[in-house]
N, C-alpha and C positions, 0 to 999 in steps of 0.2 A: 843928655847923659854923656856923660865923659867915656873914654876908651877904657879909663882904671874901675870904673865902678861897674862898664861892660864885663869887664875880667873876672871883679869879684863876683857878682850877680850868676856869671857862668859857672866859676867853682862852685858856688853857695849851691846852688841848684841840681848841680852832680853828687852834690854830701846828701841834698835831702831826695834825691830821686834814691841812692845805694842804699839808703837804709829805711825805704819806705814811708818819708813821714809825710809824704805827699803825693800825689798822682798828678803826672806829666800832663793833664788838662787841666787841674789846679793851675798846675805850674805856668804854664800858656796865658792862663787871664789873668795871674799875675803879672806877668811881661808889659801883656797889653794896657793894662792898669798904670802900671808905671811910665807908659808912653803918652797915655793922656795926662797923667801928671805932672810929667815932664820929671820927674825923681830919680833919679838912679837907684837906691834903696830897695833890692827886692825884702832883705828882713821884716823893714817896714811895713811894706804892705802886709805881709804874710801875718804879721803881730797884728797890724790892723785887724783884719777880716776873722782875728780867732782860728785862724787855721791850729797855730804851733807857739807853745807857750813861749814868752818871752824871752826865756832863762835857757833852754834850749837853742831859739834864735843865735842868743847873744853868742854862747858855746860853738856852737855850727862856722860863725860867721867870724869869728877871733880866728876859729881851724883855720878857714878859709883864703884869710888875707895874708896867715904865713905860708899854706900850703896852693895859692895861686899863679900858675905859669906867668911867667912874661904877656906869654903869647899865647891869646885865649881865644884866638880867633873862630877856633872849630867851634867851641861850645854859645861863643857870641853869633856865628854866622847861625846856628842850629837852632836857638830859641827865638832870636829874631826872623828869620821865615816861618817855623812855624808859628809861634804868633802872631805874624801878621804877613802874609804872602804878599801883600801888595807894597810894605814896607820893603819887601827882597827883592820886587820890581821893578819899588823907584826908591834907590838906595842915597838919593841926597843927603839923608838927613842921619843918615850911617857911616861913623868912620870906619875906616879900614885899619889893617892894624899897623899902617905904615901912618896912618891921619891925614892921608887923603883920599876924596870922593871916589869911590870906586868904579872903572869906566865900563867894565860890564858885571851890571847886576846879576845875572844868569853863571857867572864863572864861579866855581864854589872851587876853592885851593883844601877847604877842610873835605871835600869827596878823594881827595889824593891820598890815595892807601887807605881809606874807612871801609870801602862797600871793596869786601872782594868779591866778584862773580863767580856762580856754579852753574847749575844744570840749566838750560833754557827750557822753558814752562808753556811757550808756546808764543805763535809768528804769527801774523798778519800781514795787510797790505802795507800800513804805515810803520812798522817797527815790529819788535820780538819782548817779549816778555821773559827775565831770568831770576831764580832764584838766586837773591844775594846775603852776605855777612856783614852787618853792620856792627865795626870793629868797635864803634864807639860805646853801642848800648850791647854788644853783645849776642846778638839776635839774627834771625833769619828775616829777610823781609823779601819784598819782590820789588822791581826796577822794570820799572817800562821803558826802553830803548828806542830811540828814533832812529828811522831806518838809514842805514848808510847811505851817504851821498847828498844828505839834507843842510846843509852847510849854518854857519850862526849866522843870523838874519832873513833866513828863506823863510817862505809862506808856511813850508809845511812847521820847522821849529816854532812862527809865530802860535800858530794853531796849536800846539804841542803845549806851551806854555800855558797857552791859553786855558787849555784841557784842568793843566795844572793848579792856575789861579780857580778856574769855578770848581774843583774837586777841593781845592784846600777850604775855600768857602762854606763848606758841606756838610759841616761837621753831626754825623748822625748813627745810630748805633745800626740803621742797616745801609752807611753804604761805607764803601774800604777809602780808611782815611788815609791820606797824603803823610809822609813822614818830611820831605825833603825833595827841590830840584834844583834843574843845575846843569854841569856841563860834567862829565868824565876829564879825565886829562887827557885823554883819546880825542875829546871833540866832539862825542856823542851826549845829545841832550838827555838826562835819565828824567824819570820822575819815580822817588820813593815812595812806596806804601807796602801798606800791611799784606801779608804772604798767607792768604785763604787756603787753606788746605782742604779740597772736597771735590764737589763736582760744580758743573752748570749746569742751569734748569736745561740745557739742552743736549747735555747727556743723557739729563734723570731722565728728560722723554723717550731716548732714543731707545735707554733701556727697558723702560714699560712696553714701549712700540715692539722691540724683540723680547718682550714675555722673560727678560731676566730676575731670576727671584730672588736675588739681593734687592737689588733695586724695589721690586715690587713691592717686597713684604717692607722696606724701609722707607716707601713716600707712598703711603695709602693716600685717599680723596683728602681726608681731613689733613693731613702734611700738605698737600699741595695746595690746597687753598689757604693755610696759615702760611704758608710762604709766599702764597700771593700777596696776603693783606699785607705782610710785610712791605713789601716791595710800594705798594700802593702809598704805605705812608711814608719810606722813603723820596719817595718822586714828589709828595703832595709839598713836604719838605722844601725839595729845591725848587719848587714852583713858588710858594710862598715869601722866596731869596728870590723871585725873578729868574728863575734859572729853569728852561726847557730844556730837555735830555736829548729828543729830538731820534735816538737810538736805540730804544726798548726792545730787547728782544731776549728769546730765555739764554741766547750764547752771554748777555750781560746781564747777568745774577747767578751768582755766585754762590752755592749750598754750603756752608763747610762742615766736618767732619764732628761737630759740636752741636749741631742745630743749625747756626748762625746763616739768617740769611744777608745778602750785598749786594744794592746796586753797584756797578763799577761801568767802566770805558764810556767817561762822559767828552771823548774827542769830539763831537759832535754839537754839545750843548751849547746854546747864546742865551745870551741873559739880554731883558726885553725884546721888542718888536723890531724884525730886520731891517734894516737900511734900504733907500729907496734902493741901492746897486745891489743890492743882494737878490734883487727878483730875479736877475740876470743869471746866476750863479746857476751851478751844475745842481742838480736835484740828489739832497744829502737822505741816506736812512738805509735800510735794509727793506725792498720790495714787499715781500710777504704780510711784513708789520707795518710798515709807515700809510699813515691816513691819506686819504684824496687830495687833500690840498697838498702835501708831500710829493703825491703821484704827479699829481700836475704844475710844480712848479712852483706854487703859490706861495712864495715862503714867507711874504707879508703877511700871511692869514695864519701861518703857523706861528700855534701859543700852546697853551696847556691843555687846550681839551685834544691835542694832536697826540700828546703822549697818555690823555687820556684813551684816544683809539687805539693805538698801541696796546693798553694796558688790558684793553677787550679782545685784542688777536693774543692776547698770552694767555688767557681765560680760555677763551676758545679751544687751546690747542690743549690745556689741562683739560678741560671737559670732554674733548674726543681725540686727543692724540694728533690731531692733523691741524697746523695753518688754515685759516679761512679760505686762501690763496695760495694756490701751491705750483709749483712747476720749475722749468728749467730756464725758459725764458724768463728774465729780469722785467722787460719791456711790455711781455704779455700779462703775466701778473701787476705790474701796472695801472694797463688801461680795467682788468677786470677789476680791481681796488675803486677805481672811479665807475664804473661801468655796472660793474654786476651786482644781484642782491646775494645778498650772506649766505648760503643754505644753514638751516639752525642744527646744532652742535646732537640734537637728538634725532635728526634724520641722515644727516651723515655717518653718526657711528650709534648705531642702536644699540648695540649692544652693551654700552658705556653708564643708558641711564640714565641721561642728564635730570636733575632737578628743574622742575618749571623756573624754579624764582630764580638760579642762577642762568640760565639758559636766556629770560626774558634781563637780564640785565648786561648778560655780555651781548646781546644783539643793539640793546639801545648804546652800549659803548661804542660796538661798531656802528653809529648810523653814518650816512653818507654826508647827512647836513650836522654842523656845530653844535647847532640848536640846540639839536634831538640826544646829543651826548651828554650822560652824567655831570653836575657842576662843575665837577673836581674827584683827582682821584682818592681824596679822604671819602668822597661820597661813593666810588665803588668799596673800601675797605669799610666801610660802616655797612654795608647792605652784605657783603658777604661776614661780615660781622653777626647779623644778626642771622643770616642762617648754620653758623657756626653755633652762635646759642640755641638753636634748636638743636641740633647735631648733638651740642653735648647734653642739651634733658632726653635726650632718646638713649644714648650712651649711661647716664644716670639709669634710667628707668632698666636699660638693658641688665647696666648694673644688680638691682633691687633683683632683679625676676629671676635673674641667677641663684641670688640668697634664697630667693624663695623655692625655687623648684630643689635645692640641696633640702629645704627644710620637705618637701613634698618626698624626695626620694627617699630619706629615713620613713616616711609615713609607707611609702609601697614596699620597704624592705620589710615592715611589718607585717604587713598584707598578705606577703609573700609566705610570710613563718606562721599567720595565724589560718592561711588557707591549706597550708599541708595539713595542720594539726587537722583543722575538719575535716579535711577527708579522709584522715588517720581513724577520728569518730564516725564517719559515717560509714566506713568499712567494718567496723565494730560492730554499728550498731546493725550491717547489713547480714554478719554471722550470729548474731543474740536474737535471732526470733525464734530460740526456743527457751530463751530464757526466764526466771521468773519475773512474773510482770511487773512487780514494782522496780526490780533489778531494768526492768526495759525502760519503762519510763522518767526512771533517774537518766537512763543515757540517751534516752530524747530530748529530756530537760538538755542534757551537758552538749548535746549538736544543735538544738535551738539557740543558745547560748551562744555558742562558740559562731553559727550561721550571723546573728546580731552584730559580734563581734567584726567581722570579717565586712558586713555590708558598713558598719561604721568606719573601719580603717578605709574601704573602699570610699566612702564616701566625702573624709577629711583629705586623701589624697588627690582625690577631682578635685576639690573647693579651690585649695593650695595651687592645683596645676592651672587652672582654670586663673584663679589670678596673675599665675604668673605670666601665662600666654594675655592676658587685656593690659601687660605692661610692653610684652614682648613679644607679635606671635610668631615671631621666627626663630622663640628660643628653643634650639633644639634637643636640650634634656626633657625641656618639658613634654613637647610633643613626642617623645620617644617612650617617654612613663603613662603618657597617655594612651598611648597605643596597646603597651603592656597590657593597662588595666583591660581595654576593652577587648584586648584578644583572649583575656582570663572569661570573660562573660561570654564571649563568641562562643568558646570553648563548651563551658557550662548548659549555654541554649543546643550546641549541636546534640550534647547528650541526650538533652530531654526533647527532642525533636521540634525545639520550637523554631519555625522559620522568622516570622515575624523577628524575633529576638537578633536571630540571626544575624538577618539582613540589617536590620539597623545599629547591630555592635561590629560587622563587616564593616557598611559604610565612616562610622565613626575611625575605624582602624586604620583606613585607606584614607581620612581624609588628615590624620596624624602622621603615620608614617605607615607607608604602602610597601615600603622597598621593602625594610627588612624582618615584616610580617609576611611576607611573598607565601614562602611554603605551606604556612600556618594556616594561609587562606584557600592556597591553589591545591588541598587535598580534591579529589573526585568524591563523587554522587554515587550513590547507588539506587538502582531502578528496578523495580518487580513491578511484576502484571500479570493478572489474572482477569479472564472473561468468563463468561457463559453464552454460547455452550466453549466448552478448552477448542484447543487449537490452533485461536485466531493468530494471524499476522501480525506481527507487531512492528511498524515500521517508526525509523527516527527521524525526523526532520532537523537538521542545525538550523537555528535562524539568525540571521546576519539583518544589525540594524544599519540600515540605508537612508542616511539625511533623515533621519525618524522615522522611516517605515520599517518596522519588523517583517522582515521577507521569509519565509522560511524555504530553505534549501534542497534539492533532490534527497530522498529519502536512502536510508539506506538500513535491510532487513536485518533484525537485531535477533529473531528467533521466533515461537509460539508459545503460546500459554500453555501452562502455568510458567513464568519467564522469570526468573531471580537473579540478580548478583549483577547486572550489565553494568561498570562502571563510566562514568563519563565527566568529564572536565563541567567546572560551572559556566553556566551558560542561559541563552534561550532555545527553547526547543520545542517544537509541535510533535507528538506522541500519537502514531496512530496503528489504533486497532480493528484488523479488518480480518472478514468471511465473510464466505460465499451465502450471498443471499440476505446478507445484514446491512443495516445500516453501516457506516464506518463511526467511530468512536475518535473524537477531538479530543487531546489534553495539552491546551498552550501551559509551559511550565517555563518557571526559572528556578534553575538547579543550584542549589549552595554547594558549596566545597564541604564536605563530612556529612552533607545531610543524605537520607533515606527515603526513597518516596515508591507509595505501593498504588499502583493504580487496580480498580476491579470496574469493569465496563459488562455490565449488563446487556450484552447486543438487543437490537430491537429490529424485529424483522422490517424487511422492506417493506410488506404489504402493511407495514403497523404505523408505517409512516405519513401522514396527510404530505401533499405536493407543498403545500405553502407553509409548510415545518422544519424547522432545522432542529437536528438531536442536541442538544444537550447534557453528556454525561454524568455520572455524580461525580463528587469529590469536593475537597475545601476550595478557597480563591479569599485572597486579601480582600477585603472587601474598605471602601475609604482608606484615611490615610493621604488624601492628596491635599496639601494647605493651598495651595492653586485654586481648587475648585469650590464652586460654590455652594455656600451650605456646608463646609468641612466640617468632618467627624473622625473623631480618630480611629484610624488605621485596628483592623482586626480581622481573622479568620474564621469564617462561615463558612459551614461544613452543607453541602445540598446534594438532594434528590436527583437521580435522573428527571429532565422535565424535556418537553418539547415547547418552541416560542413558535411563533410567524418569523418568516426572513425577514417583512417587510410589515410598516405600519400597515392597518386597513386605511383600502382605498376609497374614494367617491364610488369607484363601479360598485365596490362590493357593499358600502354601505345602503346602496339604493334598493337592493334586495331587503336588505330589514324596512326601510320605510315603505318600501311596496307592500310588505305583511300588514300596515298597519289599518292600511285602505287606501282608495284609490284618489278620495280627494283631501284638496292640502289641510284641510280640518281636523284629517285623521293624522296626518303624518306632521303634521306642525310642529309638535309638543318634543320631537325627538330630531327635527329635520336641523341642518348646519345654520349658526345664524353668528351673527355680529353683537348681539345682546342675549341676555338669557328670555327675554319675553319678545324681541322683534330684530329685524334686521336683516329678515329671512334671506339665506342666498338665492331660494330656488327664485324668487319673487324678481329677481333680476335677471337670472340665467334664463327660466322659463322650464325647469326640468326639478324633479321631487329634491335632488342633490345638492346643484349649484354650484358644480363643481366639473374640473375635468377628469375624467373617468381613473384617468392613472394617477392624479395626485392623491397623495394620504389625505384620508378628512380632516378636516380643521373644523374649528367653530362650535364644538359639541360641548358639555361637559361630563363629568366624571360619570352623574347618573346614565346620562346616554350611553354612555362608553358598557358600565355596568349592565344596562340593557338589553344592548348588543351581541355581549358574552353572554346573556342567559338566554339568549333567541337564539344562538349560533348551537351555542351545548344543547337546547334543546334539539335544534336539526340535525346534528350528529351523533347524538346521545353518546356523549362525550363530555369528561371536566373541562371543561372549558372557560376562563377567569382572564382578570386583570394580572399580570403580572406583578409579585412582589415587590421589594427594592430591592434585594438581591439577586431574585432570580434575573433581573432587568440587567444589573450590573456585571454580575457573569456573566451574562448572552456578549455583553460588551465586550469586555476586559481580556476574559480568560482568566486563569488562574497563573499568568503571566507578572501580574500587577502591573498591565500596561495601562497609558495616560487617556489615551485616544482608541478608539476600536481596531483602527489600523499600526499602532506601535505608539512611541513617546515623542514625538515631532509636531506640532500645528504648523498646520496651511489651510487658508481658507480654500483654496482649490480642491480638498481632499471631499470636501461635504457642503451642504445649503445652509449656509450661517448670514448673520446680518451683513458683513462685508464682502460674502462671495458675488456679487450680482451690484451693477454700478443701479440697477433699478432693480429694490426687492420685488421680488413674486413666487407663488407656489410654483414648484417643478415637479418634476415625478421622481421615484426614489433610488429606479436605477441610472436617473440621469447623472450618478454623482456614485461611479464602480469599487471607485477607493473608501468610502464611507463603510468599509464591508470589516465584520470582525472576523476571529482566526475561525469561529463558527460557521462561518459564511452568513450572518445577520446582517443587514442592508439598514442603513438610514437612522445608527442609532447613534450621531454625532450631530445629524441636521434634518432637517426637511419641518421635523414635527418636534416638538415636547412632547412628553408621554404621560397620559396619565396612568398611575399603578394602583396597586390593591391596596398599599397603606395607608395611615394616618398619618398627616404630618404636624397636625395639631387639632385632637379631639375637639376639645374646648370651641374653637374657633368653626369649627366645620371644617378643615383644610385637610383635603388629599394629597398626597405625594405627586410630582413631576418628575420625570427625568430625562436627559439627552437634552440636544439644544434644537431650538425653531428654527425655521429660515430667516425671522427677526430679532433672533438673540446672539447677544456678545461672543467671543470665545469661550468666557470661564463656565459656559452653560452647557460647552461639547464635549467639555473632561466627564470621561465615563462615572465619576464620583459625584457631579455633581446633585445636587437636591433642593427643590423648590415647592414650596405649598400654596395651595393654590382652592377656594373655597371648591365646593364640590358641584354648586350648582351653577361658576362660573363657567362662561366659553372663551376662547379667544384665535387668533386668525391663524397661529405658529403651537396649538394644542389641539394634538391627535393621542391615539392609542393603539398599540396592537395588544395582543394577546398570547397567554401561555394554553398548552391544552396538557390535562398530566395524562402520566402513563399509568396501564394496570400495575397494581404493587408490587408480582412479581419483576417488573422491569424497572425498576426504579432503582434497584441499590442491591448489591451483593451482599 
């Protein structure tokens, strides 16, 4: 191309750039186009390619050749570097606009008065960075300056240029393109490019690290790792050109003020594999970030998966705010880079979070060997890719359950307006009981009604909330309408004294939103007692649960019967009621916040009490209700008699008095004696005693009838009711009316009682070898030693009697006070024993 067709092509190019009918990268491969064609003609091409109609061209390009400088030099030097950088580095084949070879390609006379400089932007080791005026196009851009003292031909300019040629190569929308380089007419090497207005990823971090809430609230997790993936396919970019960065770190990336992310400061990059003399060379990168091979010198070895490690210590430092590798020493960070294992991104900052899958990929970035690092880093920007599309169907979904919990909250604003109206009628209808009775019964109809009404808006607003929470469960309208609703029901149960209700529209409450139902729930208890004869003591126990033991507390005297109104925070509590000469009276309770609880304790004198009896006062106890235990039945209150139990299962000694009634030899006492089968297996036949047994151990081996036998031999010797214990009465001797899990509180330990894993070799013990196994009653052994058989049926049909408590050979789920197991009647087995209830005279049974 001639110098005239250089000149035209420059004006032609400045008409189509002013008036938009092209963009300056169009422009660019046009140049380049016409270099391989060896044409001077940009119209041509441009008519070519369909860019700009013909007729236009022609128009543009007539302007142009009257309104062309002489001297076109600017616009000729400006489109030829950037079209082809290496064309402005070896400019043989370029006149100048005097038409000879120009002797330094680096010297740009069109930078004389273009770029005027402003503020500086910021300084380094190798040069300063300013913002500058480019006269030509109008514009603000930035100028990288090489440091004074660098002279033209020194290592550092080579390098500079260098920089220059692999950045103009680069052309990519996240890293900051080259406009222009060159010499100042100072003598200072500049390199143009584009003027990023924002921050660096290593500010954004330093603001997160000090909790600033611009920052924070403006690069949340998902901003940070969409600017990672950026970056990622940037690099993958110039990896694909041959070109290693070699320099990764968040001071080079560049956020601007738009979005826009930029690799930049590629001083450092080579393009392929180092020269043998370069092993030699001083160790190039930033400490913290640069890979092993880096560390150690190896700069043969460094390639792409070097900036691929890099690209895992900038992951890293997004995941938990700190470098892999951190400190002051240069040297010591280092050898730890070669030396140390990574600590993972979730144990160093817990509190951060991390995701497994991004966690297990920035560690494989970081590995120490090649091997074991990602292909490429398209391959880390696809994997955090696709956790990105998870991110956003959770985002979706979060979406949806928003719509939906608004559509929920019109359902509860209804709720709200149709639950006044009822109680507006049931106030009504609580002043019309003297009204006439058809008149009454139309306004039962109208709060039956209105009650339907109310359970139904109740029941479309759960459905709705309920969906919205299996999109989202941490959206937090829903669970705040949830809450509502069940603190409306709490409400309702504490009026009508239901505890059951209670506690389980409590626990729903608390397990929705606890905060700001607080008050609603933390109302006080009130406690009445009355005894027979009046007087008694009424003392309080607080009980504090310990690792799962319900402990209860030094007591403290509340007053005497008849005892009303004591108010007390919810809780657990042991109730005890004492006089002189009486039994003492147990009530393990858990108190609800509004609820009312009347205890009447019957005393029973001391001398009315057998030695191996524990009182049992009346009153209700949750009875089942634990989905743990085996044989679950749902949860319900059973209201009971005063009764007296045994502390302890019957034992081998004591059984051996019933077999001794039967006669003296084994003929007579066989048909009831302990055995391993129901027809042989006799224990005594081994032991050599009527038993077979050790004196302290609870009997084993009997069945139901035996057991039954027994209570009728004993009631007859005492002349006394004397029976198998109920299922509930069995259960309350347990539990208490606490609704605790275990007899000792809601905790499992095999150490507590004689279960299949308490003993590395099963065998019978005896029942106080095992003190903790004790309920708030003082009952011994109803967790372990024995299964029990009881009075009920567990299935007529079948023969099968009730069991309860767990064996020294059964599981845990068999020592939850709920559990229930049937068992035929005439079977025996090695871990089934019995105790017994004895009842009280009637007057002592219930107030």
């Amino acid at each position: 191309m001639s110098v005239a067709d250089d000149r035209l092509n420059a004006a032609l190019s400045r008409l189509l750039l002013e008036r938009g009918l092209v963009s300056l990268d169009r422009l660019l491969l046009a140049w380049a186009e016409m270099g391989r064609r060896g044409r001077g003609d940009l119209a041509a091409v441009l008519a070519a390619e369909g860019d700009i109609d013909a007729d236009t061209l022609a128009a543009l390009k007539s302007y142009a050749e009257r309104a062309a400088p002489s001297d076109a030099g600017a616009g000729h030097t400006l489109f030829i570097s950037l079209a082809d950088p290496a064309a402005a580095a070896f400019p043989s084949n370029v006149e100048a606009s005097g038409g000879e070879a120009a002797a330094d390609p680096w010297r740009s006379d069109a930078a004389s008065g273009r770029y005027r400089l402003a503020d500086e932007i910021g300084a380094g080791g190798s040069g300063r960075v300013v913002a500058a005026v480019d006269s030509l196009f109008g514009r603000t851009i930035a100028l990288k300056l090489l440091r004074a003292g660098a002279g033209a031909g020194s290592e550092a300019e080579s390098r500079f240029f260098a920089e220059a040629r692999a950045a103009a190569r680069l052309e990519h929308p996240n890293i900051v393109p080259v406009y222009d380089a060159g010499r100042l007419p100072s003598g200072e090497a500049f390199l143009a490019m584009r003027l990023v207005r924002g921050l660096s990823l290593k500010d954004v971090l330093a603001g997160l690290r000090r909790g600033d809430e611009a920052i924070v609230e403006r690069f949340g997790f998902v901003r940070l790792l969409t600017i990672f993936q950026q970056v990622c396919l940037a690099v993958d970019f110039a990896h694909d050109l041959g070109v290693v960065h070699r320099d990764l770190k968040p001071d080079n990336i560049l956020v601007g003020d738009w979005g826009e992310t930029f690799v930049t400061d590629w001083g450092l990059a080579r393009q392929g594999q180092a020269a043998a003399e370069d092993e030699a060379r001083d160790i190039s990168g930033t400490p913290a970030y640069m890979s092993p091979e880096q560390a150690q010198g190896k700069n043969r070895l460094v390639n792409h998966l070097s900036d691929v490690y890099a690209l895992g210590a900038i992951l890293y430092e997004l995941l938990c705010l700190e470098a892999p590798f951190a400190g002051s020493d240069p040297a010591d960070i280092m050898r730890r880079v070669v030396d140390e294992t990574v600590v993972p991104p979730s144990v160093k900052s817990q509190a951060r979070k991390t995701p497994e899958a991004l966690e297990a990929l920035c560690l494989a970035a970081l590995a120490k060997d090649r091997a074991g690092r990602p292909e490429s880093a398209r391959a880390l920007a696809d994997e955090v890719e696709q956790f990105l599309e998870g991110t956003r169907e959770k985002r979706l979904l979060r979406r949806r359950a928003r719509t939906i919990a608004t559509e929920a909250a019109a359902e509860v604003a209804q709720f709200r307006e149709q639950k006044i109206r009822l109680d507006v009628l049931r106030r009504e209808l609580a002043r019309a009981f003297d009204a006439d009775r058809a008149d009454l019964w139309a306004l039962e109809e109208v709060v039956q009604d209105g009650q339907l009404q109310c359970d139904r808006r109740f029941a479309q607003a759960q459905t709705l909330l309920a969906r919205a929470l299996s999109l989202d469960p941490e959206q937090s309208e829903a669970r705040a309408l949830l809450a509502e609703l069940f603190v409306s029901r709490y409400k309702e149960a504490a009026k009508r004294q239901n505890k059951k209700e209670m506690v389980y529209n409590r626990r729903l409450v608390e397990l929705y939103d606890a905060t700001r139902w607080q008050a609603a729930l933390a109302g006080t208890a009130r406690l009445s007692a009355v005894s027979r004869p009046e007087g008694a003591e009424v003392w309080i126990h607080s009980v504090e649960d310990r690792d799962g033991v319900l402990a209860a507390q030094p007591p403290q005297l509340a007053g005497r019967t008849p005892l009303d109104g004591v108010e007390l925070a919810r809780g657990h509590y042991v109730i005890a009621i004492r006089a002189q000469g009486f039994v003492e009276a147990l009530f393990p309770l858990l108190l609800e916040a509004n609820e009312a609880v009347s205890l009447a304790a019957p005393l029973v004198p001391l001398d009315a009490l057998p030695p191996a009896f524990a009182y049992i006062p009346p009153g209700p106890f949750m009875k089942g209700g634990d989905e743990a235990a085996y044989g679950y039945e749902k949860g319900r209150t059973v209201r009971l008699d005063a009764y007296l139990i045994q502390r302890e299962p019957v034992s081998f000694g004591e059984y051996v008095a019933f077999l001794a009634d039967a006669g003296a030899s084994p003929d007579a006492y066989r048909p009831r004696a302990p055995r391993l089968r129901p027809d042989r297996g006799w224990y005594f036949e081994a032991s050599g005693d009527a038993s077979g047994g050790d004196p302290a151990w609870p009997v084993f081996g009997v069945s139901w009838e035996d057991a039954a036998a027994y209570a009728a031999w004993l009631a007859a010797r005492q002349r006394a009711e004397i029976r198998l214990p109920s299922d509930a009465e069995w259960e309350k001797a347990a539990r208490g009316a606490d609704g605790r899990i275990y007899p000792w509180g809601n905790g499992f330990d095999s150490g507590f009682c004689h279960m299949r894993d308490t003993l590395r070799r099963a065998r019978p013990m005896a029942t106080r070898d095992y003190p903790r196994d004790k309920s708030p009653y003082g009952v011994f052994g109803l967790a372990g030693g024995v299964r029990e058989w009881c009075l009920d049926w567990f299935n007529p049909q079948a023969n099968e009697k009730l069991t309860k408590g767990g064996g020294w050979l059964d599981p845990e789920p068999l020592c939850r006070a709920a559990s229930r197991v049937g068992m035929a009647a005439e079977r025996v087995k090695p871990q089934i024993g019995f105790r017994l209830v004895r009842l009280l005279p009637p007057d002592l049974r219930k107030l």
